[in-house]
Structures are given as C-alpha cells and as structure tokens.
Backbone bond lengths (Angstrom), bond angles and torsions (degrees), N, CA, C in turn:
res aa  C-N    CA-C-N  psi(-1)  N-CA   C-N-CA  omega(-1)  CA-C   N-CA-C  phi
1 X - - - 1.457 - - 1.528 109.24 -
2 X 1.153 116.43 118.63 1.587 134.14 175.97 1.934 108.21 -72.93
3 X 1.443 90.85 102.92 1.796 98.08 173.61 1.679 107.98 -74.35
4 X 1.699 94.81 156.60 1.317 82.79 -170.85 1.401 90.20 -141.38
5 X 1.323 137.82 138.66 1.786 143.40 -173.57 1.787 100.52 -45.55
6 X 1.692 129.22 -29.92 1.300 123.20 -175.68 0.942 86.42 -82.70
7 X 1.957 168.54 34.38 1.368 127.57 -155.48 1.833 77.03 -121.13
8 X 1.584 97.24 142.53 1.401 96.89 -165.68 1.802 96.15 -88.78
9 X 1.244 93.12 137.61 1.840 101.00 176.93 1.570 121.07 -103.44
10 X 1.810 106.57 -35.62 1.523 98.68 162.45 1.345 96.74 -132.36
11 X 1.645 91.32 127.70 1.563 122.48 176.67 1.722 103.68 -56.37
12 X 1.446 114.38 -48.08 1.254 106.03 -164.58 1.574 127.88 -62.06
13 X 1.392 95.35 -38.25 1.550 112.71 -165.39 2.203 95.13 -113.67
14 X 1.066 124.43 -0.55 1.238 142.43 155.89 1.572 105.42 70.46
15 X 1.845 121.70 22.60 0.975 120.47 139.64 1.580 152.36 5.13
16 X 1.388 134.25 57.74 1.895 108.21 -155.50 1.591 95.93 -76.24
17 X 1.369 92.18 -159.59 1.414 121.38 159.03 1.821 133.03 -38.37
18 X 1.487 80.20 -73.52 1.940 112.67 171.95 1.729 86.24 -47.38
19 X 1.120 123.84 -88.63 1.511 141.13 -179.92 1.898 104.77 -4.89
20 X 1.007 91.92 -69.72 1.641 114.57 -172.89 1.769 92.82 -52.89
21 X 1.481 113.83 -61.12 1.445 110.63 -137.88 2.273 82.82 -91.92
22 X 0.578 131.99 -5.36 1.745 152.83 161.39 1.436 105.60 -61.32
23 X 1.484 106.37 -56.52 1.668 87.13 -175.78 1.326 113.32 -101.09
24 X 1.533 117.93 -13.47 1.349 123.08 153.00 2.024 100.83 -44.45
25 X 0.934 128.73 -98.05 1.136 129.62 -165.74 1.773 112.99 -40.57
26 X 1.230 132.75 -36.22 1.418 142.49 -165.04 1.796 95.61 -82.94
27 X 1.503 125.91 -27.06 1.081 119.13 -155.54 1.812 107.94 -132.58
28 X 1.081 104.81 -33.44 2.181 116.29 156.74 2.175 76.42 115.51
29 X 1.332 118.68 6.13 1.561 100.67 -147.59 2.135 99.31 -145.98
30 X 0.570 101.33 -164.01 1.195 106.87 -174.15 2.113 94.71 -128.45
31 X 1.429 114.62 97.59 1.636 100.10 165.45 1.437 103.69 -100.14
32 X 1.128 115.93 -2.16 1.853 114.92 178.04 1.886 102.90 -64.11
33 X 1.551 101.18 -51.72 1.209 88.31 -154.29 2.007 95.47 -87.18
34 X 1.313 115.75 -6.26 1.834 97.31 158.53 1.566 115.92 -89.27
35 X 1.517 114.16 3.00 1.554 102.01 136.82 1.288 144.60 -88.94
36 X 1.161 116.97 -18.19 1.638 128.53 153.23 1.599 104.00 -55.58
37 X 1.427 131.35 -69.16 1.053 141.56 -173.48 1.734 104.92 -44.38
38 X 1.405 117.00 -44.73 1.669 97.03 171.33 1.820 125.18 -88.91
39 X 1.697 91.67 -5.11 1.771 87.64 -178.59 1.588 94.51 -87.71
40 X 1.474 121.18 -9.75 1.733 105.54 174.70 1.520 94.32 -83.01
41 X 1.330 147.00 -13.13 1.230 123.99 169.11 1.373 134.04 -76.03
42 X 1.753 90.49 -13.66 1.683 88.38 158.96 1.447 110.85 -105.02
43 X 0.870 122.36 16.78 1.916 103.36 173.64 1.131 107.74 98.74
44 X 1.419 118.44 -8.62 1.952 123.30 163.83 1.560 122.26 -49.99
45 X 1.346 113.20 -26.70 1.319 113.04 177.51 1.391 115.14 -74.05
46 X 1.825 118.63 120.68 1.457 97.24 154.37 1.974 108.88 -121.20
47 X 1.256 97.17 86.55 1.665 86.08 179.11 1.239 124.70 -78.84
48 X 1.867 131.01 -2.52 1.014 153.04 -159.57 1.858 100.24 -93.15
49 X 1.292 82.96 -43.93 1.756 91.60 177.78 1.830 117.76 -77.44
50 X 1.236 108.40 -49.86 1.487 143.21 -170.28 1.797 101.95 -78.27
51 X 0.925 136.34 -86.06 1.776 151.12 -162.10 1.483 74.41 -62.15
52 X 1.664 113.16 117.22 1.309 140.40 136.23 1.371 125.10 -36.08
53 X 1.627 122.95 -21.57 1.527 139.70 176.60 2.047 92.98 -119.24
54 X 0.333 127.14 5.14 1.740 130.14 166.80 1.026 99.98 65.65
55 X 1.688 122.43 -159.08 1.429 118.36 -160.18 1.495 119.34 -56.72
C-alpha cells in the first residue's frame, strides 16, 4: 500500500500523514502526538467510533 502525505492517520483529531511528518521536521519531535496524548486524558478520544480498523 502506497502512503500518501493526505492519508489520514488520526481519525479523531483528523491528523494526515504530511501533518505528522511537518511537525516532526518543524519541531526535531512529534507535538501532534503529546496533543493527542492529553485530549485522550480527558475522554476526547473516540478512535473506537472514528478509525475504520478500531482501536
């Protein structure tokens, strides 16, 4: 399967590819995914509902 920078990676917060590999490069780090990481601490996450392959 051929990835593509639009291919959406989190359903919840609607994240793609480009997104991910953008703030990887803009930041040396990932701050996308320690914002996912605090909206699942409040109960913001629904990937069960959202992610077409579920959690």
């Amino acid at each position: 399967m051929k990835q593509t920078n639009d291919e959406l990676i989190c359903y919840c917060f609607h994240y793609t590819r480009g997104d991910l590999l953008a703030d990887l490069a803009t930041n040396g780090h990932s701050t996308i995914k320690e914002r996912i990481m605090a909206e699942k601490k409040t109960g913001a996450c629904r990937c069960a509902d959202t992610n077409p392959k579920g959690r």
